[in-house]
Backbone as XML, in Angstrom:
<?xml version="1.0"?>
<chain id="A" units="angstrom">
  <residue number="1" name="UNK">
    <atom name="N" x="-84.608" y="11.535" z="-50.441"/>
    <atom name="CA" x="-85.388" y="12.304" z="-51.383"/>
    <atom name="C" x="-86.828" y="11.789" z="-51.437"/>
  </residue>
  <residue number="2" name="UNK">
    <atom name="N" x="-86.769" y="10.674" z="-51.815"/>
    <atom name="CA" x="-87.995" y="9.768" z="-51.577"/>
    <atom name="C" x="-88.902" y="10.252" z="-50.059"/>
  </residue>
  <residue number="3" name="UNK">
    <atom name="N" x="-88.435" y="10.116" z="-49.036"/>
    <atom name="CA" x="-89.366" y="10.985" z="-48.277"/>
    <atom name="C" x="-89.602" y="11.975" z="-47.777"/>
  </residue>
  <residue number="4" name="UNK">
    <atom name="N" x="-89.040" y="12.576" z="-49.037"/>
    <atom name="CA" x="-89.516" y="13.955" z="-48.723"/>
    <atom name="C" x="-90.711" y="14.522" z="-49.359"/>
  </residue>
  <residue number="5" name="UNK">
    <atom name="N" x="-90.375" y="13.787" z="-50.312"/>
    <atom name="CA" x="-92.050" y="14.067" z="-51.483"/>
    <atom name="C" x="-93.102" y="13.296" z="-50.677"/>
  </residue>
  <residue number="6" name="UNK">
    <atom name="N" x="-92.543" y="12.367" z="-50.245"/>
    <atom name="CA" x="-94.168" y="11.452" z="-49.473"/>
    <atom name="C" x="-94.289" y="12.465" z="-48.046"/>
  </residue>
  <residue number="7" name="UNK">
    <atom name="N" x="-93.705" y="13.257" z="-47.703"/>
    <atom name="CA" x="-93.924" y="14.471" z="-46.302"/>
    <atom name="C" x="-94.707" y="15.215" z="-46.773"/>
  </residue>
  <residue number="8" name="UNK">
    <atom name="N" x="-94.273" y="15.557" z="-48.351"/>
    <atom name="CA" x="-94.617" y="16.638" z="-49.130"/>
    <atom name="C" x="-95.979" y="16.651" z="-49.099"/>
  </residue>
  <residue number="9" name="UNK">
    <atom name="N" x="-96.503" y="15.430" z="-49.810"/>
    <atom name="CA" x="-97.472" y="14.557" z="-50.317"/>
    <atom name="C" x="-98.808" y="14.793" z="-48.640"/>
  </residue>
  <residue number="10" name="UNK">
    <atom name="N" x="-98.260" y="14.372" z="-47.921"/>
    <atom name="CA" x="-98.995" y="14.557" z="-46.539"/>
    <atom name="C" x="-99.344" y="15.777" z="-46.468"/>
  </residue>
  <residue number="11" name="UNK">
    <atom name="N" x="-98.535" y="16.957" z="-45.957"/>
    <atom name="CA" x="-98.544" y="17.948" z="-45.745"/>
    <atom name="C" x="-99.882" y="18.061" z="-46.550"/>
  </residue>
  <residue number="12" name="UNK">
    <atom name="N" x="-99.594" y="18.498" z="-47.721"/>
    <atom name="CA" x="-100.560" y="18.879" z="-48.802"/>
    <atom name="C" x="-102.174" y="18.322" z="-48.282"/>
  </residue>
  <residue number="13" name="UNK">
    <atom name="N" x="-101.745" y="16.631" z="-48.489"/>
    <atom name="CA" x="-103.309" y="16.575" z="-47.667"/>
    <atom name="C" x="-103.969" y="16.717" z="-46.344"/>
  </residue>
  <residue number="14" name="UNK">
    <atom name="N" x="-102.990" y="17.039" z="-45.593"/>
    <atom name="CA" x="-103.552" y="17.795" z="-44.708"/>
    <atom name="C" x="-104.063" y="19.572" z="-44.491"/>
  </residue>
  <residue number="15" name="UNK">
    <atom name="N" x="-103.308" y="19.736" z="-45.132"/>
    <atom name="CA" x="-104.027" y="21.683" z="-45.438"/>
    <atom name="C" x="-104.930" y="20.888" z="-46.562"/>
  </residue>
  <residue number="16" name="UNK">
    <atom name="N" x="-105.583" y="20.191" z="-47.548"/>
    <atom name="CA" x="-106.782" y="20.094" z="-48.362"/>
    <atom name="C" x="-107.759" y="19.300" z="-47.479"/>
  </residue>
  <residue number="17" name="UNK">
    <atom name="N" x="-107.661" y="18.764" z="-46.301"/>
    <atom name="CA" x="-108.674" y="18.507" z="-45.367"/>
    <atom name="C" x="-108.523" y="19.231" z="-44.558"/>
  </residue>
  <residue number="18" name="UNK">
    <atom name="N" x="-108.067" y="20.257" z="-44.153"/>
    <atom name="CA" x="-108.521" y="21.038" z="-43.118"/>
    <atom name="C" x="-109.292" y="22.332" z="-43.958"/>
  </residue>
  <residue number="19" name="UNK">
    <atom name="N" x="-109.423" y="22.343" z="-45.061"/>
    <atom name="CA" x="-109.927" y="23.735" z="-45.916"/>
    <atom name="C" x="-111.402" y="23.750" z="-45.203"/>
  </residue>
  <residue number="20" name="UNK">
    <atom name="N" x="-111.968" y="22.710" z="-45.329"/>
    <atom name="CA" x="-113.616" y="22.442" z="-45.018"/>
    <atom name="C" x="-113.479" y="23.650" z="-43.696"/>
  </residue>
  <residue number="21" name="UNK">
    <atom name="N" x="-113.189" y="23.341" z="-42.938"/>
    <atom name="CA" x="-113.243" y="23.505" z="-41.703"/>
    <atom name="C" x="-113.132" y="24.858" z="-41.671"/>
  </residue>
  <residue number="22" name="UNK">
    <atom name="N" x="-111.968" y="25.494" z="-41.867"/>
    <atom name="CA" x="-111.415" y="26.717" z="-42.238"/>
    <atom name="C" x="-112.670" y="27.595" z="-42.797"/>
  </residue>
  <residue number="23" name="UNK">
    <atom name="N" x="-113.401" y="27.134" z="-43.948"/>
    <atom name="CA" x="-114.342" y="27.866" z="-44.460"/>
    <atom name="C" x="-115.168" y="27.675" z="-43.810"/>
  </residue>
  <residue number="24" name="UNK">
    <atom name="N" x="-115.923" y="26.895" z="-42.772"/>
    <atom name="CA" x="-116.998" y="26.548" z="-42.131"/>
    <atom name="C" x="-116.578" y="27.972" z="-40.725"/>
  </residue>
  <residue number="25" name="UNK">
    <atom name="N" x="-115.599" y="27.782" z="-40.216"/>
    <atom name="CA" x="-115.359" y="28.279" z="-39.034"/>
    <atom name="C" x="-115.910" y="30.036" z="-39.512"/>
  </residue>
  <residue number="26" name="UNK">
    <atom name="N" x="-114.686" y="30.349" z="-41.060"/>
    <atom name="CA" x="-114.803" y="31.783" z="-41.060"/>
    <atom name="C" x="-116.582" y="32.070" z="-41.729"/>
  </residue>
  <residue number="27" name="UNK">
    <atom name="N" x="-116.886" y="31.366" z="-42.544"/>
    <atom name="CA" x="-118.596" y="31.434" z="-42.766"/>
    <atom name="C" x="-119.576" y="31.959" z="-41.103"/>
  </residue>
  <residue number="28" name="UNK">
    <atom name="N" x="-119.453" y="30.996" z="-40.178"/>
    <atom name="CA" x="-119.888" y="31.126" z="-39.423"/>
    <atom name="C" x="-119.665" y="32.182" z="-38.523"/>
  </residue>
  <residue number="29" name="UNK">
    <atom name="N" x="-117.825" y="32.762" z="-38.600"/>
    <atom name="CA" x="-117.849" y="33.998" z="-37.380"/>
    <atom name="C" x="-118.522" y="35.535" z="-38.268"/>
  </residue>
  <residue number="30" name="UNK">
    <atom name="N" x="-118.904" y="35.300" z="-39.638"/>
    <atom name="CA" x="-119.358" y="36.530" z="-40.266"/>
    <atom name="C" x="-120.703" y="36.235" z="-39.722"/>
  </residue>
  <residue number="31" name="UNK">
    <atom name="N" x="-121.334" y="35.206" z="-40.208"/>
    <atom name="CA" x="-122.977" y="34.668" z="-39.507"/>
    <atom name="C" x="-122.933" y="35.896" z="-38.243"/>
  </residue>
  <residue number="32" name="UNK">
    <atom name="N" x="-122.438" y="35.246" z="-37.620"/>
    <atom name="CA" x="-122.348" y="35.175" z="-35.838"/>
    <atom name="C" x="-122.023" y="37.215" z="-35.446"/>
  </residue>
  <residue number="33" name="UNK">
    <atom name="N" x="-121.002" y="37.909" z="-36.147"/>
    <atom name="CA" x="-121.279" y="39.222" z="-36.409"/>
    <atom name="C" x="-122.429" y="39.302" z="-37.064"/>
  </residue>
  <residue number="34" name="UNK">
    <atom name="N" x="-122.831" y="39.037" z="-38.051"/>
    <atom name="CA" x="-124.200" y="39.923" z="-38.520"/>
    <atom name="C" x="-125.088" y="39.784" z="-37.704"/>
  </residue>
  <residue number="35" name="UNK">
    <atom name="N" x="-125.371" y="38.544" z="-37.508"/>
    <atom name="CA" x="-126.363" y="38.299" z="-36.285"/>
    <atom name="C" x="-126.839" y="39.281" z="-34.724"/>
  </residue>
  <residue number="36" name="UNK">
    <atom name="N" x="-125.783" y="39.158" z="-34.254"/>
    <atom name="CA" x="-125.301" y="40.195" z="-33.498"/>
    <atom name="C" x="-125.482" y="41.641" z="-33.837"/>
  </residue>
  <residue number="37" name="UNK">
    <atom name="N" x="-125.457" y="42.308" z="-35.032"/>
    <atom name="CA" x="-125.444" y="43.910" z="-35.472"/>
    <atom name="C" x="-126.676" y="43.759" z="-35.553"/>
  </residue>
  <residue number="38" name="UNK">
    <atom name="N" x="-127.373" y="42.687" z="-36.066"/>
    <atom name="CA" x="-129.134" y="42.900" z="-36.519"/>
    <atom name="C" x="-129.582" y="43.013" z="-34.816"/>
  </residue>
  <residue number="39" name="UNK">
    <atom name="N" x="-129.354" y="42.167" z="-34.240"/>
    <atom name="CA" x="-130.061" y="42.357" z="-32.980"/>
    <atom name="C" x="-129.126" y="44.132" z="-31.886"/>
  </residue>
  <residue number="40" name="UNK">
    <atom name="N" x="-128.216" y="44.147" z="-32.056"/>
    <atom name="CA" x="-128.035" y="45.436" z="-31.503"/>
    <atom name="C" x="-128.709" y="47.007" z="-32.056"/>
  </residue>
  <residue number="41" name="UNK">
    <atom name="N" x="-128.830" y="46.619" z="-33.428"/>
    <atom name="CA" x="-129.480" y="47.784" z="-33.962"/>
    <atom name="C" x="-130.996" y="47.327" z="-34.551"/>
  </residue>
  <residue number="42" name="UNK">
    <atom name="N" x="-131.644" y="46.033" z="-34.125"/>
    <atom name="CA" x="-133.088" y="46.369" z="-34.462"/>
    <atom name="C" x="-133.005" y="46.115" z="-35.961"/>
  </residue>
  <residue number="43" name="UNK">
    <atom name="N" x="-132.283" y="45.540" z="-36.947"/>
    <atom name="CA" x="-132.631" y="45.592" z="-37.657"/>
    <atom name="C" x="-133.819" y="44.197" z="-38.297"/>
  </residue>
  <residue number="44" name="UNK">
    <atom name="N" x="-135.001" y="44.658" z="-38.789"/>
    <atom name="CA" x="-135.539" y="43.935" z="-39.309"/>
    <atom name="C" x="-135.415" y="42.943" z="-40.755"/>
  </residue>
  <residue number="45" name="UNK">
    <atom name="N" x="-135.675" y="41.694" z="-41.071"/>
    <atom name="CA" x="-135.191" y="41.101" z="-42.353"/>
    <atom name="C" x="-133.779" y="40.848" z="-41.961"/>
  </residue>
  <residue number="46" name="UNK">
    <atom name="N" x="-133.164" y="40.795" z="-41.147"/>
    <atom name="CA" x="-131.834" y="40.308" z="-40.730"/>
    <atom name="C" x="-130.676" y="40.638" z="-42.122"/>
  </residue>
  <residue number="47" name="UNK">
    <atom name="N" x="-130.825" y="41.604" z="-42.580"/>
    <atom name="CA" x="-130.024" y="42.502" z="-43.353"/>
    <atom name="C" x="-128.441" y="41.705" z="-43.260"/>
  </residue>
  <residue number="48" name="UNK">
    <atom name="N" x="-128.059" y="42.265" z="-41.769"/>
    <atom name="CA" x="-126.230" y="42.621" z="-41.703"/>
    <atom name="C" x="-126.068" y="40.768" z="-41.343"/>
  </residue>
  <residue number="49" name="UNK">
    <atom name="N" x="-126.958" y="40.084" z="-41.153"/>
    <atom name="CA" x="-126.868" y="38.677" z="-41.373"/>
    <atom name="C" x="-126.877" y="37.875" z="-42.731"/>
  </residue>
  <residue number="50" name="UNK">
    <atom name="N" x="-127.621" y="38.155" z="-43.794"/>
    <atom name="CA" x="-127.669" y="37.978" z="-45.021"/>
    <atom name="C" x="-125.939" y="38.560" z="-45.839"/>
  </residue>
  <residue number="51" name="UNK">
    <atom name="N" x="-126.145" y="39.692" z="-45.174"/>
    <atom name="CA" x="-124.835" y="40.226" z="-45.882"/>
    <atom name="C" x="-123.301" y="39.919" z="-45.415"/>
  </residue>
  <residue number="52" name="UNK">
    <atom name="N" x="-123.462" y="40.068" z="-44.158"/>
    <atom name="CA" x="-121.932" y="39.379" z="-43.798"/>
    <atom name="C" x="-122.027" y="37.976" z="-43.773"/>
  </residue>
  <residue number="53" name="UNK">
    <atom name="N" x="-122.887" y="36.867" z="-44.221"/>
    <atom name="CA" x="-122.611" y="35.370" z="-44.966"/>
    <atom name="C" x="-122.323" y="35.655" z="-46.043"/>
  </residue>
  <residue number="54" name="UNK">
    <atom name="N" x="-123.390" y="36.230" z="-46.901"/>
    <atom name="CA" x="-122.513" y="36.300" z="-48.267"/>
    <atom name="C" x="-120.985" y="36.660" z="-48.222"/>
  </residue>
  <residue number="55" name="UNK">
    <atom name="N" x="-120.741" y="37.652" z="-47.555"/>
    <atom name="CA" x="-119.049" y="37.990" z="-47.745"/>
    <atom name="C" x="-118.186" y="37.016" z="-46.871"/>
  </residue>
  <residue number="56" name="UNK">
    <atom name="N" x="-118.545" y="36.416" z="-45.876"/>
    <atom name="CA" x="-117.663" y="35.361" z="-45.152"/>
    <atom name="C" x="-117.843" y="34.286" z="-46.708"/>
  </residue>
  <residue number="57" name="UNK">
    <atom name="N" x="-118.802" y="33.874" z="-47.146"/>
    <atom name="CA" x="-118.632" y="32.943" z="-48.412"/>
    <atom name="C" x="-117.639" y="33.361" z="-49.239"/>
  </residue>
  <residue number="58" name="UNK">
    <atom name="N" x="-117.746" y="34.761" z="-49.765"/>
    <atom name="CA" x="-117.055" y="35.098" z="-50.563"/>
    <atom name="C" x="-115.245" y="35.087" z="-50.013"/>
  </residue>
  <residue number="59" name="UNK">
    <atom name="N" x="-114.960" y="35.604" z="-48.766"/>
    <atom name="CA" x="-113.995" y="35.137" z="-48.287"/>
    <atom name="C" x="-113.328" y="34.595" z="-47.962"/>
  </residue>
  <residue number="60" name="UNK">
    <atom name="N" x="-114.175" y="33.521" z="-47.643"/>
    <atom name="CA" x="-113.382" y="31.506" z="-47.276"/>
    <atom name="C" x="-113.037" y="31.295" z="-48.881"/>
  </residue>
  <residue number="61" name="UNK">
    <atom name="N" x="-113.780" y="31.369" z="-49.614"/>
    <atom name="CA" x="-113.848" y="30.951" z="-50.977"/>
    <atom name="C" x="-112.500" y="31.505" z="-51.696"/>
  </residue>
  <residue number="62" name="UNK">
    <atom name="N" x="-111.865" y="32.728" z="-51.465"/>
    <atom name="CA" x="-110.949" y="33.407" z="-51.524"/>
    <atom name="C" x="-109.824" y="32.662" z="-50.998"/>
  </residue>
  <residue number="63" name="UNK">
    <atom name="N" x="-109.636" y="32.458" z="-49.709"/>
    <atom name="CA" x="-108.478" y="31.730" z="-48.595"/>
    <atom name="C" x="-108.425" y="30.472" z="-49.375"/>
  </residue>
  <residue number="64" name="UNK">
    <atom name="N" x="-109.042" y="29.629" z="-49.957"/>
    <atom name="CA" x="-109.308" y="28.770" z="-50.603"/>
    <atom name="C" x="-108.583" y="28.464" z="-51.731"/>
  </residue>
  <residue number="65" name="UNK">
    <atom name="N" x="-109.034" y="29.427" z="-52.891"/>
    <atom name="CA" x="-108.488" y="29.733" z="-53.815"/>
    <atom name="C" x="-107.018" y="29.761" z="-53.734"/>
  </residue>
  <residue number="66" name="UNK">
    <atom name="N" x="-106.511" y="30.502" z="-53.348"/>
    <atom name="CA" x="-105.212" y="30.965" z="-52.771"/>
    <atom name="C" x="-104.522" y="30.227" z="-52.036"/>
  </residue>
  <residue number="67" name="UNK">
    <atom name="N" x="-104.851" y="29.328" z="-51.361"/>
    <atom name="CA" x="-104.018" y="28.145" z="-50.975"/>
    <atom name="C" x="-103.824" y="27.095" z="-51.628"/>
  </residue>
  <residue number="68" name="UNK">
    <atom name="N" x="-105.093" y="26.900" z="-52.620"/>
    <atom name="CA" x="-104.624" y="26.247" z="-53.991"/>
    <atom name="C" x="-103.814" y="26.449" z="-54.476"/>
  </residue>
  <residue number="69" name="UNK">
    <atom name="N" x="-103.962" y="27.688" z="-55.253"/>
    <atom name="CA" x="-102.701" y="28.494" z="-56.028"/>
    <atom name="C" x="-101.176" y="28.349" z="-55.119"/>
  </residue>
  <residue number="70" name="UNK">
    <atom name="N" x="-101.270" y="28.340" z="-53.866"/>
    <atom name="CA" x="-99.795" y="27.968" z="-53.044"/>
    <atom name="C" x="-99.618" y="26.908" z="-53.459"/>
  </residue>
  <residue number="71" name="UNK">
    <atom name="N" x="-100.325" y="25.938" z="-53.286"/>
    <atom name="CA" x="-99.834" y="24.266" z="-53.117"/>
    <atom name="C" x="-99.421" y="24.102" z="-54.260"/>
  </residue>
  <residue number="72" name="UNK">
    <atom name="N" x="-100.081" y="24.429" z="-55.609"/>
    <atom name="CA" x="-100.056" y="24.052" z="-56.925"/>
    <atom name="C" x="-98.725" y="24.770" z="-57.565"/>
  </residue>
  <residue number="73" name="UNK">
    <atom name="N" x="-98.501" y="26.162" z="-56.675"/>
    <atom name="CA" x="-97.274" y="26.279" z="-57.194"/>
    <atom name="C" x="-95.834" y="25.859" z="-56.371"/>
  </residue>
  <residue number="74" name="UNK">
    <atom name="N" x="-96.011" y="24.769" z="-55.923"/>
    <atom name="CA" x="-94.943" y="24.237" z="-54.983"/>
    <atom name="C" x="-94.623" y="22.427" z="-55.330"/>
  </residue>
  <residue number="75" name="UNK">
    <atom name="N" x="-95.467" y="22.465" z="-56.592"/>
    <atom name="CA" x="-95.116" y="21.291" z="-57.217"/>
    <atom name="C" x="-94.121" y="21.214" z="-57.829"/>
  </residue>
</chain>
Protein backbone atom coordinates (compact mmCIF):
# COMPACT_ATOMS: atom_id res chain seq x y z
CA UNK A 1 0.00 0.00 0.00
CA UNK A 2 2.75 2.13 1.09
CA UNK A 3 4.09 2.13 -2.44
CA UNK A 4 1.64 2.80 -4.04
CA UNK A 5 0.95 6.25 -2.74
CA UNK A 6 4.78 7.01 -3.09
CA UNK A 7 4.11 5.82 -7.25
CA UNK A 8 1.16 7.88 -6.75
CA UNK A 9 3.12 10.70 -5.29
CA UNK A 10 5.70 10.50 -8.43
CA UNK A 11 3.38 10.16 -11.05
CA UNK A 12 1.73 13.37 -9.92
CA UNK A 13 5.07 15.09 -9.99
CA UNK A 14 5.83 14.22 -12.98
CA UNK A 15 2.63 15.42 -15.04
CA UNK A 16 3.23 18.93 -12.60
CA UNK A 17 6.73 19.19 -14.26
CA UNK A 18 5.96 18.42 -17.46
CA UNK A 19 2.89 21.17 -17.50
CA UNK A 20 5.66 23.97 -18.27
CA UNK A 21 6.51 22.37 -21.27
CA UNK A 22 3.13 21.33 -22.45
CA UNK A 23 2.08 25.03 -22.31
CA UNK A 24 5.28 26.29 -23.84
CA UNK A 25 5.06 23.73 -26.78
CA UNK A 26 1.09 24.49 -27.39
CA UNK A 27 1.77 28.58 -26.89
CA UNK A 28 4.27 28.31 -29.46
CA UNK A 29 2.47 25.96 -32.26
CA UNK A 30 -0.49 28.83 -32.15
CA UNK A 31 2.61 31.55 -32.44
CA UNK A 32 3.99 29.51 -35.27
CA UNK A 33 0.22 29.26 -37.16
CA UNK A 34 -0.43 32.86 -36.81
CA UNK A 35 2.78 33.68 -37.95
CA UNK A 36 2.47 31.78 -40.92
CA UNK A 37 -1.38 33.18 -41.88
CA UNK A 38 0.12 36.82 -41.41
CA UNK A 39 2.78 36.11 -43.88
CA UNK A 40 0.52 34.03 -46.40
CA UNK A 41 -2.10 36.64 -46.47
CA UNK A 42 -0.02 39.93 -46.12
CA UNK A 43 -1.32 40.77 -43.18
CA UNK A 44 0.07 43.88 -41.67
CA UNK A 45 0.46 44.50 -37.56
CA UNK A 46 0.77 40.70 -37.38
CA UNK A 47 -2.97 40.43 -36.40
CA UNK A 48 -3.50 36.34 -36.72
CA UNK A 49 -0.09 36.31 -34.61
CA UNK A 50 -1.25 38.47 -31.71
CA UNK A 51 -4.43 36.54 -31.79
CA UNK A 52 -3.67 32.96 -32.04
CA UNK A 53 -1.01 33.58 -28.81
CA UNK A 54 -3.54 34.98 -26.97
CA UNK A 55 -5.77 31.85 -27.54
CA UNK A 56 -2.85 29.20 -27.41
CA UNK A 57 -2.43 31.15 -23.74
CA UNK A 58 -5.79 30.89 -23.14
CA UNK A 59 -5.67 27.18 -24.05
CA UNK A 60 -2.56 25.78 -22.32
CA UNK A 61 -3.98 27.68 -19.39
CA UNK A 62 -7.17 25.59 -19.81
CA UNK A 63 -5.18 21.94 -20.25
CA UNK A 64 -3.71 23.17 -17.12
CA UNK A 65 -6.48 23.89 -15.18
CA UNK A 66 -8.01 20.65 -15.89
CA UNK A 67 -5.30 18.49 -15.10
CA UNK A 68 -5.28 20.07 -11.86
CA UNK A 69 -8.77 19.46 -11.31
CA UNK A 70 -7.78 15.53 -12.41
CA UNK A 71 -4.98 15.16 -10.01
CA UNK A 72 -6.80 16.92 -7.16
CA UNK A 73 -9.63 14.79 -7.67
CA UNK A 74 -7.69 11.53 -7.39
CA UNK A 75 -6.59 12.27 -3.93
Amino acid sequence: MENRKQKSKLNKWIVFTSMPFQMGVTIYLFYRLGDWLDVKYAVEGGWWTKGLTMLGIVVSLYQFVRQANRIGKDE
